[in-house]
N, C-alpha and C positions, 0 to 999 in steps of 0.2 A: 273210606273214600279213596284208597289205591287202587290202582287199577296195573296191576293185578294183584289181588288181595293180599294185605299182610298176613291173614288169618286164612287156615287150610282145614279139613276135614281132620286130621291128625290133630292139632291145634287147640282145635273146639273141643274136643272130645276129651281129651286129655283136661282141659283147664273145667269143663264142665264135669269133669270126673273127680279132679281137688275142690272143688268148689259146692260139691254136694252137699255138706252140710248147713249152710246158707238156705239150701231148698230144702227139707227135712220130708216134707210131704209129697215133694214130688217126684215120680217116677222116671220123666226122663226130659230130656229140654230141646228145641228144636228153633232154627231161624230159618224163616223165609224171606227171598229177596222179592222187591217188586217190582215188576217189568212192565211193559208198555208191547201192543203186538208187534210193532216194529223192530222190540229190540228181542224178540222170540229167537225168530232165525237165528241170529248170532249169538244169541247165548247157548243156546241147544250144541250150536258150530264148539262155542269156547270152550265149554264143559264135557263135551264127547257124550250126550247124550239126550233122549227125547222126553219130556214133560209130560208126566202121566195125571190124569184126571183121577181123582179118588177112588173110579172103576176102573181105575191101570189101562186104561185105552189113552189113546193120544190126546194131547189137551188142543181142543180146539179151538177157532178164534173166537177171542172174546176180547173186553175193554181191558181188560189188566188183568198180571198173572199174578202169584205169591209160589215159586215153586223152591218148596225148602233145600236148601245147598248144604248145612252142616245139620248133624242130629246127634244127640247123643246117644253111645249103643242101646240103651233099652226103648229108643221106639227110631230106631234103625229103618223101620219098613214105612217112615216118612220121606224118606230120602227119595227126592226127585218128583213128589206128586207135586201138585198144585193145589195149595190150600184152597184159592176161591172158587175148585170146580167144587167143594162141597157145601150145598146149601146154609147149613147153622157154622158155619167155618168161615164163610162171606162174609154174613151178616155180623159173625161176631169182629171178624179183621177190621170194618166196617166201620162199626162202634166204637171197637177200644181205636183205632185211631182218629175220627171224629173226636169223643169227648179227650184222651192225651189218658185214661186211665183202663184198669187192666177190669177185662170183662171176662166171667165166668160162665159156662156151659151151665146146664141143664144136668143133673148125674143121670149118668146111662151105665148098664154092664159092661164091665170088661168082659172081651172076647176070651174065652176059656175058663172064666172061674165064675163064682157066685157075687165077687166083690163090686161094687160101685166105685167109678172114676166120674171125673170133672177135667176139663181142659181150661188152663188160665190163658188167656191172650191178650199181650202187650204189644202196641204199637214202636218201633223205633226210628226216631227220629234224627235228619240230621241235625249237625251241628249249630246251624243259623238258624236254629228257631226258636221268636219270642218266647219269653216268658209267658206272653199275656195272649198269644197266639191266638188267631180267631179259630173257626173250624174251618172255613177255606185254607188259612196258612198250614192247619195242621196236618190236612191230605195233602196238600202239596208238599210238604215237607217229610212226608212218610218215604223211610226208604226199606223197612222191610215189617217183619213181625216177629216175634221171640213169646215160644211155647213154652 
């Protein structure tokens, strides 16, 4: 909740690099923040750069953004999209922050090999919110998503 962030690209990567065995299965970890279109412009301004849609085009207006700010190096080629331009990427940001629990994809191929992936996706919440949190309190209190 600093503004400007205690936590840097350097930072994340680093602490998600010691921290890997914690995730034994996972391949690589990603946060997305969530914006509101108002505050596009100026985040775009803050960060010195433009919000690409999951086809690397510009993200256009919509009701709310998720565009990932820290990634870890092996899925590095998140950096800067915007989760919720991708249909099963919406719905799952969607979910896991509705219910407060972590939602899993569908397996699809990994790009380049024969092997099978899954995407886990965790809502993050701030710090003010109940225990007993409704599902209104829970979106209102999202403030990004952790891959």
């Amino acid at each position: 909740e600093k503004n400007p962030s205690a936590l840097d690209q350097d930072t994340f990567a680093k602490y998600t690099a010691r921290t890997s065995f914690e995730r034994p299965l996972l391949n690589g970890v990603a946060y997305a923040q969530r914006l509101f279109p108002h505050e596009k412009e100026t985040f775009e301004r803050q960060h010195g750069w433009i919000m690409r849609t999951m086809n690397r085009e510009g993200a256009p207006l919509q009701d709310e953004y998720a565009p990932v700010i820290f990634s870890q190096d092996t899925v590095s080629y998140l950096a800067r999209m915007d989760m919720m331009s991708g249909e099963e990427d919406r719905e799952n940001i969607l979910r896991a922050r509705e219910t407060g629990k972590p939602v899993l994809t569908n397996p699809f191929r990994l790009l380049g090999s024969n092997h099978l992936g899954v995407v886990l996706t965790f809502a993050v919440y701030r710090p003010d919110l109940p225990a007993d949190a409704s599902v209104e309190q829970r979106v209102e209190a999202t403030a990004g998503i952790y891959w």
